[in-house]
C-alpha positions as CSV (number, residue, x, y, z in Angstrom):
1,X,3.1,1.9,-18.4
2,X,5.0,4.6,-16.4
3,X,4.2,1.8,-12.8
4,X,6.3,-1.3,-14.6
5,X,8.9,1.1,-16.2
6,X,11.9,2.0,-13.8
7,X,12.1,5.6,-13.5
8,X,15.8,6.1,-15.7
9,X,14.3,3.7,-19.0
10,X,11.3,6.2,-19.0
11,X,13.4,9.1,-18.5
12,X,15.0,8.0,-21.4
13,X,12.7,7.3,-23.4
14,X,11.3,10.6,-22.8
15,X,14.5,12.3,-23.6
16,X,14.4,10.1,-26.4
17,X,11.0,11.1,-27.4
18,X,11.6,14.9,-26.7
19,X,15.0,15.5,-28.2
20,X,15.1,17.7,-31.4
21,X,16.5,15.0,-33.3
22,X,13.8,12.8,-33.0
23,X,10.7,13.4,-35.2
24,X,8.5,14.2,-32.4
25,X,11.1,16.4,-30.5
26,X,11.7,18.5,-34.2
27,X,7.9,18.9,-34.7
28,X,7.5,20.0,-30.9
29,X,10.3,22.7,-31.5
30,X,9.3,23.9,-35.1
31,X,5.8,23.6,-34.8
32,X,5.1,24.7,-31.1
33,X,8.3,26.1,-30.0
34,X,8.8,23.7,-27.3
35,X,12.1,22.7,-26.0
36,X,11.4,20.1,-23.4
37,X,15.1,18.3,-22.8
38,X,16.7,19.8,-20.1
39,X,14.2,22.5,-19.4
40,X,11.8,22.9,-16.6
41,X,8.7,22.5,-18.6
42,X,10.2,19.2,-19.8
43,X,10.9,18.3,-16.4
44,X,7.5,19.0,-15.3
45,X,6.0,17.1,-18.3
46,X,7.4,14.1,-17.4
47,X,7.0,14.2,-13.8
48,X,3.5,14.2,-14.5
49,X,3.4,11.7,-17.0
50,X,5.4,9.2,-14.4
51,X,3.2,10.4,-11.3
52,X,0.3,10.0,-13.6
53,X,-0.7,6.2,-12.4
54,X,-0.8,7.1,-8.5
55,X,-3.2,10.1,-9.4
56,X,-5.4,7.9,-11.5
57,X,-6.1,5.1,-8.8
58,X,-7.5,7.1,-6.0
59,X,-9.8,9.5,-8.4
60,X,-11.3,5.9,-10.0
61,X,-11.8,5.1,-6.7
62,X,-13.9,7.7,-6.0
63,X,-16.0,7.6,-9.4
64,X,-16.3,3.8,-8.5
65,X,-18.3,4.4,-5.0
66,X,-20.0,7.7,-6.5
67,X,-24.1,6.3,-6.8
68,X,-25.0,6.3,-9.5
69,X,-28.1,8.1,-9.8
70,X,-26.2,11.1,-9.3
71,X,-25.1,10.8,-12.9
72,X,-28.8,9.9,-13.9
73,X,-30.3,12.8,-12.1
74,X,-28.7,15.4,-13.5
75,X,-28.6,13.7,-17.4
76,X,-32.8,14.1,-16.3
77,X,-32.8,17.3,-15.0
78,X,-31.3,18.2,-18.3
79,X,-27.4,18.4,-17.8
80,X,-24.7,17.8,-20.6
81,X,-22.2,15.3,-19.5
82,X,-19.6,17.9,-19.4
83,X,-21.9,19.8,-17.2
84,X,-22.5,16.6,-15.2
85,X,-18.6,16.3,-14.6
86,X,-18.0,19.1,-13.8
87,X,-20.6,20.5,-11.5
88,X,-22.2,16.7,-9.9
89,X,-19.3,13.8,-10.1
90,X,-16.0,16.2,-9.6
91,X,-17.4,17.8,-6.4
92,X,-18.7,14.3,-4.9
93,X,-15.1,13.1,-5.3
94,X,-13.2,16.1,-3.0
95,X,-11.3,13.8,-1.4
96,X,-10.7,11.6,-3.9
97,X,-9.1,14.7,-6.2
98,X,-7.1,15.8,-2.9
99,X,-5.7,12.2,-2.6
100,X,-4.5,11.6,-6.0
101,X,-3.2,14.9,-6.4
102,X,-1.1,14.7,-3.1
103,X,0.0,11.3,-3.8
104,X,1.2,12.4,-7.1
105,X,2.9,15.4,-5.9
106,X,4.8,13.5,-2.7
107,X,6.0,11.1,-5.5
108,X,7.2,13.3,-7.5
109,X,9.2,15.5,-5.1
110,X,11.6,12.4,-4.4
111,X,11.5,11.3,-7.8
112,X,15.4,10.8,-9.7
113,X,15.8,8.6,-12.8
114,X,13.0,10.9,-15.2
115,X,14.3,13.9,-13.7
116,X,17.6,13.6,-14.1
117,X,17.3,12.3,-17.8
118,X,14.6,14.5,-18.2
119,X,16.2,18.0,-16.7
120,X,19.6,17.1,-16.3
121,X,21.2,18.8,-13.2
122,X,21.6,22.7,-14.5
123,X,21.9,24.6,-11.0
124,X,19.2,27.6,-11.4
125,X,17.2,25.6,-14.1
126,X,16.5,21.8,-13.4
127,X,18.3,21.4,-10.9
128,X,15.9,19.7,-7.9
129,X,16.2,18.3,-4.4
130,X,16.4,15.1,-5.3
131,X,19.3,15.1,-7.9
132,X,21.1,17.8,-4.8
133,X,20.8,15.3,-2.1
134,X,22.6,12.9,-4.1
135,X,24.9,15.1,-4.9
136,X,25.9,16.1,-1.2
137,X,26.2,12.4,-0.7
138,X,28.5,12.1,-3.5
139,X,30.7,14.7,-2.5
140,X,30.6,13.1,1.2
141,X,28.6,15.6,2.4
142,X,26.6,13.5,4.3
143,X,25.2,16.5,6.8
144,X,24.3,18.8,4.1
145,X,22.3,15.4,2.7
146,X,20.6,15.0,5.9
147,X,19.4,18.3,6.2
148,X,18.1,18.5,3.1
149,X,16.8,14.9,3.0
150,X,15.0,16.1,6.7
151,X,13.8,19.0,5.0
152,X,11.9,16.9,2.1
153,X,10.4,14.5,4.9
154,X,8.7,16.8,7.1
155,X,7.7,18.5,4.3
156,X,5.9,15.5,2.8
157,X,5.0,14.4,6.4
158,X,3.6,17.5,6.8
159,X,1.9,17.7,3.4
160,X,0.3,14.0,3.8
161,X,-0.8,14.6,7.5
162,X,-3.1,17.5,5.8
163,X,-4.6,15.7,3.3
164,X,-5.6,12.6,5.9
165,X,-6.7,15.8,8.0
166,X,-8.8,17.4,5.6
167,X,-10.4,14.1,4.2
168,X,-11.3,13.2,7.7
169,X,-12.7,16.1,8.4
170,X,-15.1,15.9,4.9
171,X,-15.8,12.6,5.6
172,X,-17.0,13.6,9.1
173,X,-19.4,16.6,7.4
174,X,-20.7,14.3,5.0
175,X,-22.3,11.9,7.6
């Protein structure tokens, strides 16, 4: 769902959904002493839940081209299917893993509309570089936006170059 939602109606919705005056925002306070809205647990609960999709494609992809008689050989050789997971399909699927949890990461550093709803913009708290790059702009800072908008792409640059690096590299020690 989070793929056809825009990020702002699932940030609301999530602020919906976490706020003590809902049902479920009451019973997450009373029962578990959660506070998610405008926190920076919230904020990472629902980053995750909206970078969830591009982590999911690349880890199916890799269960999809796994053989299976991995799976088979270790149910025979007497393995629980916890086991199985765990110690024969996760580590076939390194690069798969790396992938999705990169791509969800990079998404999530530019992300705006469940942030903002989500953590609001409380400097010290929630307060990300996203929401303080459109701030600068805001405030016609436009150079203080560029350097931190130049800060966020190198860093992602940097950050995807690696993973391309690395799953080359296991691809090449595979063969």
């Amino acid at each position: 769902m989070p793929l056809v939602l825009p990020p702002t109606v699932l940030g609301f919705y999530l602020l919906v959904a976490f706020s003590p005056s809902s049902s479920f925002g009451q019973w997450l306070d009373e029962t578990l002493g959660l506070r998610l809205v405008f926190s920076f647990g919230g904020l990472v609960l629902a980053s995750v839940i909206y970078s969830l999709p591009f982590m999911v494609q690349p880890i199916q992809s890799g269960f999809a081209n796994l053989s299976g008689s991995l799976k088979e050989a270790a149910y025979v050789l007497g393995k629980s299917r916890t086991t199985t997971l765990f110690k024969v399909l996760l580590p076939n699927i390194k690069p798969s893993l790396l992938t999705g949890i990169v791509l969800a990461f990079a998404h999530t550093i530019g992300e705006f509309g469940v942030v903002l709803m989500i953590g609001g913009n409380i400097p010290g708290k929630t307060k990300v570089a996203s929401i303080t790059i459109y701030d600068e702009v805001e405030a016609l800072n436009y150079s203080a936006a560029n350097t931190y908008s130049l800060i966020l792409f190198i860093i992602t640059f940097i950050i995807l170059l690696s993973v391309y690096l690395i799953n080359g590299r296991y691809t090449l020690l595979k063969k």
